[in-house]
C-alpha positions, 0 to 999 in steps of 0.5 A: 962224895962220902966220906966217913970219918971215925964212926963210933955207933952204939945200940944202947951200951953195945958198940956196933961200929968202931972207928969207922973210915970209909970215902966213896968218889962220886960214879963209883961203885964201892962195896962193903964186905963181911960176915953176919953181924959184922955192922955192915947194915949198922953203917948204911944206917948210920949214913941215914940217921938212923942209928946215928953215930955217937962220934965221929963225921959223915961228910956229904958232897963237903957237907957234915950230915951227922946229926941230920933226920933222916928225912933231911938226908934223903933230901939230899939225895942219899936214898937206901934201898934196905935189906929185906926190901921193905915194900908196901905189899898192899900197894900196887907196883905203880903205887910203890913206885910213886911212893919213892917220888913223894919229894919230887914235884916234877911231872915230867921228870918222874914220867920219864924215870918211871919209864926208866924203871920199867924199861929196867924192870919189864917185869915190873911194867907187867905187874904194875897193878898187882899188889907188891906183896904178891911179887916173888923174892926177886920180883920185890927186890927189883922193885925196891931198887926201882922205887930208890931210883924214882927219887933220884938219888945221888947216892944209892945204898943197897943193903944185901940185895941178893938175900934169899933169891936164886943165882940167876936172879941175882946175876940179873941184879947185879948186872941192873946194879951195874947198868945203872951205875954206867948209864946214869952215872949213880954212884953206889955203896953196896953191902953184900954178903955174897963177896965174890958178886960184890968184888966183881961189881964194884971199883973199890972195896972194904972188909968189915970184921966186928965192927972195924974196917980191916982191909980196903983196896981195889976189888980185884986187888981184894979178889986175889987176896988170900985171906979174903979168899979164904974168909968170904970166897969159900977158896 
C-alpha cells in the first residue's frame, strides 16, 4: 500500500531523514520505533507533504505522491492523527468530529461512522457538546483518532498516541487502535516511543536511529532482540 524509497528530508541544511526505506502492506499494522529526535514524526510528515523529502519516492497504492499538497494526499486517503492531538479546543466534540468529514459529501456514510466512533468512544458520545478543550489528555486523544476515522482513511498514521497519558488509558487505546485495524481492515503506520506497546500491537516493525532505519523484522522478532530490548525495553 506504502512504500518509501530512499527518503532523503531536510530542515533547511540539517538532514533529518537519511535514506529512508520503508513498505506497509495494506490490513497491517506496521510501527516505527525510536528514541526522541530520532525523525520518527519528521517520516509521518513527509508521507503528508508536510516537510516533503528532497529525494527520494513515496509510492501509494502504485501511485508517486512525493510532490503532492497535502491536501491533494488526504484525498487519497492518508489521514494523520498528529502527536499532540491538535483538536479544535473551542469546538464541541461533534464539531471536531464533522471537521474530519470536510471532504465527504455522503450523509449517510458520515451518520453511520459517527455512529462508529462513539460506539468506539462512548465517552465521546457523552461529551459531544463540551468544548474539545475542556477533555482530558486521554479524552483528547480519542478524539483525535475519531476525527482521523471520519474521513475514512485508507491509511491511518498516529503520531505518538500514548504521549503524556496514564498506563490504563493507553491500554485502552492501543486496544481501539487494534479493534479498528481488525474491524474495518484500516491499515495502520504507528509511531511510538513506548516500544514495548507498539511491538505487541503491530504485524511489523522498524528502528529508527539518527535518522536511518537500522533494524526492521516481524514485532516479536524485534521484542526478542536483545539490542532492541536494551535500547527501547528498559530489559
Amino acid at each position: 500500500m506504502l512504500k518509501l524509497k530512499n527518503i532523503n528530508t531536510f530542515y533547511g541544511n540539517i538532514q533529518a531523514l537519511k535514506g529512508v526505506t520503508i513498505e506497509i502492506a495494506q490490513g497491517e499494522i506496521v510501527t516505527l520505533i525510536g528514541a526522541n529526535g530520532a525523525g520518527k514524526s519528521t517520516t509521518l510528515m513527509s508521507i503528508c507533504g508536510v516537510v516533503p523529502p528532497r529525494t527520494g519516492e513515496i509510492w501509494f497504492k502504485g501511485s508517486p505522491i512525493q510532490g503532492m499538497s497535502p491536501d491533494k494526499i488526504v484525498t487519497l486517503g492518508i489521514n494523520q492523527v498528529p502527536e499532540g492531538r491538535r483538536i479544535f479546543p473551542n469546538m464541541s466534540v461533534l464539531e471536531n468530529l464533522e471537521m474530519g468529514t470536510f471532504l465527504r459529501r455522503d450523509k449517510e456514510g458520515i451518520k453511520k461512522d459517527l455512529e462508529y466512533v462513539l460506539d468506539l468512544f462512548p465517552i465521546l458520545a457523552q461529551r459531544r457538546n463540551q468544548a474539545g478543550g475542556t477533555l482530558s489528555g486521554g479524552e483528547q486523544q480519542m478524539l483525535a483518532i475519531s476525527r482521523a476515522l471520519m474521513g475514512r482513511p485508507r491509511l491511518l498514521l498516529l503520531d505518538e498516541p500514548s504521549l503524556g497519558l496514564a498506563p490504563l488509558i493507553i491500554k485502552q487505546i492501543f486496544e481501539i487502535i487494534k479493534k479498528i485495524n481488525e474491524e474495518s481492515g484500516t491499515t495502520i503506520f504507528l509511531v511510538e516511543q513506548n516500544a514495548n506497546q507498539a511491538l505487541k500491537l503491530a504485524h511489523r516493525g522498524y528502528v529508527m536511529e539518527n535518522g536511518r532505519i537500522t533494524l526492521s523484522d516481524t514485532a516479536e522478532t524485534l521484542l526478542s532482540n536483545e539490542d532492541v530490548k536494551k535500547a527501547y525495553l528498559g530489559i
